[in-house]
N, C-alpha and C positions, 0 to 999 in steps of 0.2 A: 173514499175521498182523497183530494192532490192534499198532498203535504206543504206548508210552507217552504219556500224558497229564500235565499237571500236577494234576491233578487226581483222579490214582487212585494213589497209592504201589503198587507189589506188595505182595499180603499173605498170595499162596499159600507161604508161609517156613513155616521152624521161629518158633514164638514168641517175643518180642521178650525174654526170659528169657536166650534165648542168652547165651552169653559171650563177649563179643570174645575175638579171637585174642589174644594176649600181643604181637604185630610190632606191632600198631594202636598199645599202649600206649607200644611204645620209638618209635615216629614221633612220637606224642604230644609226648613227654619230650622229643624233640632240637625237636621246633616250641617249646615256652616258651624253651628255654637258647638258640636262634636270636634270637626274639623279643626276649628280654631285653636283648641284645646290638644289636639293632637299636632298640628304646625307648632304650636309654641315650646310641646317636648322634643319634639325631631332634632332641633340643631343640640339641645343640652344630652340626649341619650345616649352618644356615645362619647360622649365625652366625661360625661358622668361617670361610665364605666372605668373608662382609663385612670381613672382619678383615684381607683382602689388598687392599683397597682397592676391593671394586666396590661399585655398590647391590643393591635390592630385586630386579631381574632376573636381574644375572648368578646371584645368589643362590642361584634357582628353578631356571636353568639347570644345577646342580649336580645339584640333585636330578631333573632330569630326563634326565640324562646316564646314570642308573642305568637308568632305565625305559627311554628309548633302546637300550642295548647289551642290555637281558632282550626287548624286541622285537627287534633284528635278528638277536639267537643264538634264537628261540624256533625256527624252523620246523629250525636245526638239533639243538636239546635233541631237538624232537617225533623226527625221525629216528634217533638216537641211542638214545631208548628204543626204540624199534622192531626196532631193530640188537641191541643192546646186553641190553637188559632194565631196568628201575627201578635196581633196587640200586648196581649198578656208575659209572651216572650222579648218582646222588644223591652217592655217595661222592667223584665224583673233583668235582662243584661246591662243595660247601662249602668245602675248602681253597684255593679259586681264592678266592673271596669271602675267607675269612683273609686269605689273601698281602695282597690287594688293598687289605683295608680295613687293615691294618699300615701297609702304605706310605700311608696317605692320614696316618697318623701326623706322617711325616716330609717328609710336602709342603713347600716351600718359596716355593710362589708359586701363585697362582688356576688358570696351568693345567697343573701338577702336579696339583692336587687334583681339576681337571676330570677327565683323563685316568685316574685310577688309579680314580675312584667312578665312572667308565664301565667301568672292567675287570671292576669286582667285579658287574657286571649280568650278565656271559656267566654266571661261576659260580651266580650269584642263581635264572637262569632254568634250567639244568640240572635243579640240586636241587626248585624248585615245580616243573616238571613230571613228574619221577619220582616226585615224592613223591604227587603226586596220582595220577598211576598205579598206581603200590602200593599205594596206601590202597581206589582201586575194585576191585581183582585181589584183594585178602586182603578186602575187607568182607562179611558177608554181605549180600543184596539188600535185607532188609526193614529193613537198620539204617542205611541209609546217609543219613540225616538225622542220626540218632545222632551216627554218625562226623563227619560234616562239622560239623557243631554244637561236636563233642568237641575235634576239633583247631583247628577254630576258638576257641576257647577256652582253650587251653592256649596259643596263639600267642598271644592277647591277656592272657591272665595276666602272659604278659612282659611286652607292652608297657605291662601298668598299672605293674609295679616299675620297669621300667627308665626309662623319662623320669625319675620322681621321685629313681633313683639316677644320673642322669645331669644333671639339673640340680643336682645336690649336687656331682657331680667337676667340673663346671665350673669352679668354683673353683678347682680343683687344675692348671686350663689347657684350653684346647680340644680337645688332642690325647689329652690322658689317653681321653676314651671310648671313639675310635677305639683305642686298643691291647686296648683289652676287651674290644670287640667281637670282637677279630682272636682271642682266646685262646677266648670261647666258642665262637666259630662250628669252631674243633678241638675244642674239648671234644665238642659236638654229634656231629660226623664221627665222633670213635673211640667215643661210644656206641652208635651206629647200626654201626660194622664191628664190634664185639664180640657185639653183643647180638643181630643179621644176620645173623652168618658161618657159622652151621649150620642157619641155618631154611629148609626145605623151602618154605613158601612164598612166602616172598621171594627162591627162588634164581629165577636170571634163564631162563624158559622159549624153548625152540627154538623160531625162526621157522615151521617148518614145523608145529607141533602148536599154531598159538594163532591165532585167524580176527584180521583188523587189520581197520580199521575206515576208510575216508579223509574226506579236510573232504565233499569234494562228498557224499560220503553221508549223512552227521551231518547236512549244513545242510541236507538236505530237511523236516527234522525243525520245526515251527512253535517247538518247546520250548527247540530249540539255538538258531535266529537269536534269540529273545526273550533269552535267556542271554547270548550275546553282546554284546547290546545293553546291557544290566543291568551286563555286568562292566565294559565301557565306560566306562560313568556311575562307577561303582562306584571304577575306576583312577585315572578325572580328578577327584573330590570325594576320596575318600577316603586314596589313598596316594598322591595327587599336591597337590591344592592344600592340603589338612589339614594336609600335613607340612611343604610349601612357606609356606604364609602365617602360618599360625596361631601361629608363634611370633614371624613378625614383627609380625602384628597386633596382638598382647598388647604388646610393645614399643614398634611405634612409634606407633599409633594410641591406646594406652590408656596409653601414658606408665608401663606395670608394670615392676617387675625383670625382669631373663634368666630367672629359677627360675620363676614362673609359667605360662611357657613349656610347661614340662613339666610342671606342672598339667596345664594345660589340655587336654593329647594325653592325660593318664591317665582325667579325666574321660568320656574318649571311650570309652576302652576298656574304663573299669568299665561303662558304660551298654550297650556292647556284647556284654562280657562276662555280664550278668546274665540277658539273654535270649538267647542263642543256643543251648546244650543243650538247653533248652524248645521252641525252636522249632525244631530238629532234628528233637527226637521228634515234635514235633505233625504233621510235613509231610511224614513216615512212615505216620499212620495218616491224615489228611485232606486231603494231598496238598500238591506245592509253589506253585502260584500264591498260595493267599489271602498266603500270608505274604511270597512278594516283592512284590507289590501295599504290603502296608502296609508292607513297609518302606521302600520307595523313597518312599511318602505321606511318611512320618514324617521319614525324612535329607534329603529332598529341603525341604521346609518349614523342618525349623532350619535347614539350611545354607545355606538363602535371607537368613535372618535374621542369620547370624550376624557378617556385616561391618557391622550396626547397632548392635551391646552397645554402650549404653552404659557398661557397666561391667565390672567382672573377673565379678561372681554371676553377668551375665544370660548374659556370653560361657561360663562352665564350666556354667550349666543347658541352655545352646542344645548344647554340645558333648555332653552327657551323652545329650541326644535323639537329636542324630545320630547316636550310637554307640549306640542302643535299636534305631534303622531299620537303622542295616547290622546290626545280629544280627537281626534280623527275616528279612534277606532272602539273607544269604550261605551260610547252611547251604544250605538250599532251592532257592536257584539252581546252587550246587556240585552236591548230589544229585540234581539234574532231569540237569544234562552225565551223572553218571555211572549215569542212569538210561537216555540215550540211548547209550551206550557198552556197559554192561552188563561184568560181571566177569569173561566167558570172550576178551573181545576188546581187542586192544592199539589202542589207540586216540591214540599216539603224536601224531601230526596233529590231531587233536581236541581235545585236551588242550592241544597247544601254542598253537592258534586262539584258546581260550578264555582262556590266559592273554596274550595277544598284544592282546585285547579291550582286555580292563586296561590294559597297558601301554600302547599307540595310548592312550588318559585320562590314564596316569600323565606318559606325555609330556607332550601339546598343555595338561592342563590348567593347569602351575604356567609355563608360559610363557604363555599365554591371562590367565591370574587376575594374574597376575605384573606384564605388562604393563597390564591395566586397572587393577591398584590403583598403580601407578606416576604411570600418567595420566590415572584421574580419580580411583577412591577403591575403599575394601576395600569398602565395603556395596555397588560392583555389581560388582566381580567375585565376592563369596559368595552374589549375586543372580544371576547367570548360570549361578554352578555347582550351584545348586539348580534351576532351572528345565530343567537339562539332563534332570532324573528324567521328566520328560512324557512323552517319546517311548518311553522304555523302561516307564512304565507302561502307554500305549496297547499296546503287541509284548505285554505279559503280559496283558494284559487281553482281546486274542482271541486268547489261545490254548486252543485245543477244550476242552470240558468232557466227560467224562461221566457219563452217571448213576448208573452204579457203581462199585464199587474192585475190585481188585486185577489190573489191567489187565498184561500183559506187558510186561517191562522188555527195553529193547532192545540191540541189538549180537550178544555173545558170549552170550547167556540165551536168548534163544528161536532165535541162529541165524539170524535176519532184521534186525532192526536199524532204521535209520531208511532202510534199501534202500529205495527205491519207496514206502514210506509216505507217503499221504497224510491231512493232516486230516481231521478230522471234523468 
């Protein structure tokens, strides 16, 4: 059997009319209450840090302390759902991530605060991989731009409120966020086990009736290394150095208040937010390449730019951009992985590689970006992490075409997968 393309969504489905399942919507609903709770820590994190005496580095190192510990717990998340089923593991990370981010409340000194925002990473990567799991297992095949678009979306709704209510409690003390965070991320948990606890298709299926899928099989796929490569980029510009510098750039380079801070992260995610449901759907019916193509163009060029602003406008019009390219290309690249995976197959390892991508970025990049703007300046380390987008637009750029649509979606769907497939 043909392997998925980026260039051919499935379109032998039921009509794009369909109704999402009601599970989609309650994952939805706990991604914005997550969200929210994480926009509201983003502008106080590094600043928080600073405030125990270190610089710009160790600062970065905070936040890479998270990404760190969601990479070295991923390949056991991946197994765990495999074990386990989605459900079970989404429920028991989030309140890790609670506990975790409460006590970073009551830190007492820099490596306190290191130590507890590495703990809340195990719980962080639990929950993103089950969650992604579940979302491929219950989507139907032809909506799965839809979906990724969808929840992509509802995640960045938070993040638009939350910065902007989180540079407001600032005021109130650095710690206030972190305890907000800690009570959404339980609100989240018991709307997902209530609204969970009886559905048939999120209940956690037997190992022996559900095909698994492993990395070596996935990565023969041209579709899954290009995606890899993408979330990469994707980890080190966008949830690594964005969150890492951008509130110190605003601060120290542009001489602005702390509040701007968190501007400047919601501008990103309005701009992100605007296009990405759209471009879900679009790379449903014309396939995912064009659209991660432009959006790596589009993030990759502001975010070259953006340690140049001369001012507060040019830095929230360049951040609005960025946040246009990643909704350009993270529905698209999400739906290509769960098009190589397919809904019939657990894909535990798969899943977890892809988000392990990212994180390997979310690490090196705020220590990388961290350290150059330290020792020479922001405008080349926001130059370095935009030129990172080249390599991962060349991997999407040959991956096969064809000439028509509705080409077989892989894994658990046709039964084959990205087994032995080779390009076209």
């Amino acid at each position: 059997m043909s392997e998925p393309t980026a260039d051919s969504p499935e379109t032998n489905a039921p009509t794009s009319s369909t109704r999402l399942p009601s599970e989609i919507w309650v994952l939805v609903s706990a991604a914005f209450v997550i969200a929210l709770g994480y926009g509201i820590v983003a502008p106080a994190l590094p600043q928080f840090a600073v405030s125990f005496g270190v610089g710009a580095f160790a600062a970065t190192v905070v936040i890479s302390s998270f990404a760190f510990m969601r990479l070295v717990f991923a390949p056991v998340s991946g197994s765990l759902v495999q074990r386990l089923g989605e459900r079970p593991v989404y429920l028991t990370g989030l309140p890790i991530v609670a506990v975790s981010t409460g006590a970073v409340a009551f830190a007492s000194g820099y490596w306190q605060l290191l130590v507890f925002r590495g703990l809340g990473g195990i719980g962080s990567t639990m929950f993103t991989v089950s969650a992604l799991g579940l979302l491929i297992r219950i989507t139907p095949a032809h909506m799965r731009g839809r979906v990724s678009g969808l929840y992509a979306t509802s995640f960045l709704f938070g993040s638009i409120g939350g910065p902007l209510v989180g540079a407001g409690l600032v005021g109130f003390g650095l710690r206030v966020p972190f305890l907000i965070y800690a009570v959404a991320l339980l609100i989240a948990a018991a709307v997902v086990y209530l609204r969970l606890k009886d559905s048939p298709l999120a209940e956690p299926e037997q190992s022996g009736h559900v095909e698994s899928m492993t990395f070596r099989e996935a990565v023969r796929s041209p579709i899954y290394r290009a995606a890899l490569l993408s979330n990469f980029v994707n980890g080190w510009a966008v949830f690594g150095v964005r969150v890492a510098l951008v509130p110190l750039l605003v601060v120290q380079a542009l001489n602005a208040g702390e509040g701007y801070a968190g501007i400047a992260l919601t501008v990103f995610a309005i701009g992100n937010a605007l296009v990405q449901i759209q471009a879900g759907r679009l790379s449903d019916a014309h396939g995912r390449r064009p659209f991660v193509l432009i959006g790596l163009a589009v993030a990759g060029t502001s975010t070259a730019l953006l340690g140049f602003s001369p001012n507060l406008w040019v830095l929230f019009a360049l951040s609005a951009l960025a946040g246009v390219g990643s909704g350009f290309m993270n529905p698209s690249q999400q739906a290509a992985v769960a098009d190589v995976v397919g809904s019939k197959a657990r894909g535990g390892p798969v899943l977890a590689a892809f988000q392990m991508a990212s994180d390997v970025g979310s690490v090196l990049g705020p220590l990388v970006a961290g350290l150059l703007a330290e020792q020479v300046s922001y405008g080349v380390a926001f130059a370095i992490t935009g030129a990172l987008t080249v390599p991962a637009l060349v991997a999407w750029a040959m991956v096969p075409r064809t000439a028509g649509r509705g080409a077989p979606v892989a894994g658990g769907d046709t039964g084959a997968g990205a087994r032995g497939a080779q390009p076209k």
